[in-house]
C-alpha positions, -999 to +999 in steps of 0.1 A: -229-223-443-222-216-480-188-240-492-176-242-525-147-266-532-129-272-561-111-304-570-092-315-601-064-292-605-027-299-610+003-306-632-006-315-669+016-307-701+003-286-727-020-304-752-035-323-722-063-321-704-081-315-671-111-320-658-123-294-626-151-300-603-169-275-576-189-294-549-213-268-534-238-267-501-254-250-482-278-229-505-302-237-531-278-244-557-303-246-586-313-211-582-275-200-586-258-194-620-229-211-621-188-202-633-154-206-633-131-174-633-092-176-632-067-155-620-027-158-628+001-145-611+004-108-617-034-106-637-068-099-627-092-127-624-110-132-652-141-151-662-135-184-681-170-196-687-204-198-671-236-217-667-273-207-660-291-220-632-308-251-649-284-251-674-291-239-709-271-211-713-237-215-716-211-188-723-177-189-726-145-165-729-132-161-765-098-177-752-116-207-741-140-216-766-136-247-784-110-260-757-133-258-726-170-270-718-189-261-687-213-283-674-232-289-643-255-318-623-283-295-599-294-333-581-257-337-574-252-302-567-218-296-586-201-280-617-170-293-638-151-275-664-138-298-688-108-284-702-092-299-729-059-288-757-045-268-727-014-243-731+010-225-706-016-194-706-039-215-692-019-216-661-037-199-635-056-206-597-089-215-608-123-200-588-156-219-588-184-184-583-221-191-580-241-159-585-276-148-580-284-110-586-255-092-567-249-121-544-217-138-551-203-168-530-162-180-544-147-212-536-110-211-522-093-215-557-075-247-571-043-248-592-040-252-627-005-256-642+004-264-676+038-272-682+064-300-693 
């Protein structure tokens, strides 16, 4: 059975910083490109930034870049978004996505709110 589950989310004023993991199972997860996509209330999801398979490609969504870094540990099975400098825009339920081809497996969401 395919689970995705994000941890790390919650409260933090803007300037701070939060630090997201995704803990997957039950597939081969170093076959699987790897991202993070948000969605905020009244918006489409969008992606935020994303991660190839073993890692060397990284891309990232203009908004992000500079503020957010993507990373992920294949032994350990999981991928964290680091994100740092955060504003109220980046408020938003965040979605781990691993992809391979047209296969696409979400996690549940977790949520992000920056505010003080």
């Amino acid at each position: 059975q395919v689970q995705l589950v994000e941890s790390g989310g919650g409260l933090v004023q803007p300037g701070g910083s939060l630090r997201l993991s995704c803990a997957a199972s039950g597939f081969t997860f170093s076959n699987y490109a790897m991202n993070w996509y948000r969605q905020a209330p009244g918006k489409e999801r969008e992606l935020v930034a994303g991660i190839s398979s073993v890692g060397g490609v990284r891309n990232y969504a203009d908004f992000v870049k500079g503020r957010f870094a993507i990373s992920r540990d294949n032994a350990k099975m999981t991928v964290n978004l680091q994100m740092n400098s955060l504003n109220s825009e980046d408020t938003a339920v965040y979605y781990c996505n691993a992809r391979r081809g047209i296969e696409n497996q979400w996690g549940q969401g977790i949520q992000v709110t920056v505010s003080s």
